[in-house]
C-alpha positions as CSV (number, residue, x, y, z in Angstrom):
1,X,-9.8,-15.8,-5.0
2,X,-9.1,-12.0,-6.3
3,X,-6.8,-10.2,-5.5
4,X,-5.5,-7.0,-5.9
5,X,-1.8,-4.9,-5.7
6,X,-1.4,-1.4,-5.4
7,X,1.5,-1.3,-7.4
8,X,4.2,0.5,-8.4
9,X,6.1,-0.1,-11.3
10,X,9.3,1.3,-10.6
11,X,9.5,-0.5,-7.3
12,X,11.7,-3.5,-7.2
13,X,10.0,-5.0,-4.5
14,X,6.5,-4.5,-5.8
15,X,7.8,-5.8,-9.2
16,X,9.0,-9.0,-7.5
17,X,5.5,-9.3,-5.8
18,X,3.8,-9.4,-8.8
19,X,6.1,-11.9,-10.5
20,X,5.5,-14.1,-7.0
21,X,1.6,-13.3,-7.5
22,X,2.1,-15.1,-11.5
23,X,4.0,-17.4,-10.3
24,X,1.9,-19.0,-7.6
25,X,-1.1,-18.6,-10.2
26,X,-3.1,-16.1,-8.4
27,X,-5.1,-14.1,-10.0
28,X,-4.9,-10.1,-9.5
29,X,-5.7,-6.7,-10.5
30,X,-3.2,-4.1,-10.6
31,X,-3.6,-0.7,-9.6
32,X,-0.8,2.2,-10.5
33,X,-1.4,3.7,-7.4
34,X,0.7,6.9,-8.6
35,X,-1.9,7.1,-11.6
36,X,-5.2,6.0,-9.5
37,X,-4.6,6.7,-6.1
38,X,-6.6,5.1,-3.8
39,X,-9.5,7.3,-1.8
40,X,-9.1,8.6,1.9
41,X,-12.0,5.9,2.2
42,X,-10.1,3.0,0.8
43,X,-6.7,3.8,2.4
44,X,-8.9,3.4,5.7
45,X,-10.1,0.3,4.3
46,X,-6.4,-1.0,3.7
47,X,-5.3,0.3,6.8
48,X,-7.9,-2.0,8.9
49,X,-7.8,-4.8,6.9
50,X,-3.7,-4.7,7.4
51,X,-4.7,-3.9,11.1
52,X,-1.9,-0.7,10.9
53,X,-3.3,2.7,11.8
54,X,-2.9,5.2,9.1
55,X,0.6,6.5,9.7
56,X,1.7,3.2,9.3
57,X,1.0,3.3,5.6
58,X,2.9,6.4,5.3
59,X,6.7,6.2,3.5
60,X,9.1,8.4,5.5
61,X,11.8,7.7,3.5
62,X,10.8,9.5,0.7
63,X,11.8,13.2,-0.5
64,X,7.9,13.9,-0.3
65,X,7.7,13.3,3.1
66,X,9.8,16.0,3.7
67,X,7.6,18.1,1.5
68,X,4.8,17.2,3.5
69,X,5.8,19.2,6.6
70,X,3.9,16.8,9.0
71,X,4.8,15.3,12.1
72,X,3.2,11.8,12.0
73,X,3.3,11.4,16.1
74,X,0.7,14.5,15.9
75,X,-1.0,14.6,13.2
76,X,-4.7,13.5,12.5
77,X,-6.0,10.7,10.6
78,X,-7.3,13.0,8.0
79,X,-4.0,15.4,8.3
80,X,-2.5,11.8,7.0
81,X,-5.0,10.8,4.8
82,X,-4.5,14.2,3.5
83,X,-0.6,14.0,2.6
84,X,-1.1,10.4,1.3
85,X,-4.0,11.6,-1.2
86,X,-1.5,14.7,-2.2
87,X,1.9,12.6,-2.0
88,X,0.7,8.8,-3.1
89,X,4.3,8.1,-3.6
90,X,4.5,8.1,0.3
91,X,1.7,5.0,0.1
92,X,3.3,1.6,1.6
93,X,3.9,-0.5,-1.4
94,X,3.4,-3.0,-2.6
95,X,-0.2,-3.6,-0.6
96,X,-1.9,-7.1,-1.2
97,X,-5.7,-6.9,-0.4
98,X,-8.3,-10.0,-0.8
99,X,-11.6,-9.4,0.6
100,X,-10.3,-11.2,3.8
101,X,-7.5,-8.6,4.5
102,X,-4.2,-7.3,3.0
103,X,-0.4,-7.9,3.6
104,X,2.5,-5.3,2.5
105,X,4.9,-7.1,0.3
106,X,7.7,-6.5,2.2
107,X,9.2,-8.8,1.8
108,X,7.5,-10.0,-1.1
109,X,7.1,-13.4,0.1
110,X,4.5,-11.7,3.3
111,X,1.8,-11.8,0.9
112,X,1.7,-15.4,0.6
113,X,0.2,-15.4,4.4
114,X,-2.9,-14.3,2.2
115,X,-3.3,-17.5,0.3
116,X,-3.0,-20.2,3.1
């Protein structure tokens, strides 16, 4: 089984999700979200498959969400999709997916629930 982790590289926890991921032996594909950000299409895709609705995958604690000016209570799916395709940084992280669904790695150990 494949799998892949939107990743970023700066991110402790996503770093120690990827270590977990070469330790266990499971093979991945990383992508650098920040450098390939993932389509409005595919963030819906992650969203369902973590069974979240979009805001979830949004990062509040970020300066960009601040930037963003958006209230997430009101806001549209594409007003979200929107900010997250502008502001990727504000993309959950690190996100698991396998063709059977997707776990965020926090904490890194969550992912695991994948691979039983």
């Amino acid at each position: 089984m494949k799998a892949i982790i939107y990743h970023n590289p700066n991110c402790s926890k996503s770093r120690s999700t990827v270590a977990l991921l070469e330790k266990k032996g499971i093979k991945f594909q990383i992508i650098e979200y920040l450098v390939n950000p993932p389509s409005s299409n595919e963030l819906k895709s992650l969203a369902r498959k973590l069974g979240l609705d979009i805001q979830n995958l949004v990062r509040t604690g970020e300066p960009e969400f601040k930037d963003a000016n958006i209230d997430l209570a009101t806001a549209t799916e594409e007003q979200i999709l929107q900010v997250l395709n502008t502001f990727p940084i504000l993309i959950q992280r690190p996100i698991v997916e396998i063709a059977e669904g997707a776990r965020i790695g926090r904490p890194p150990n969550t992912i695991l629930e994948l691979f039983e």
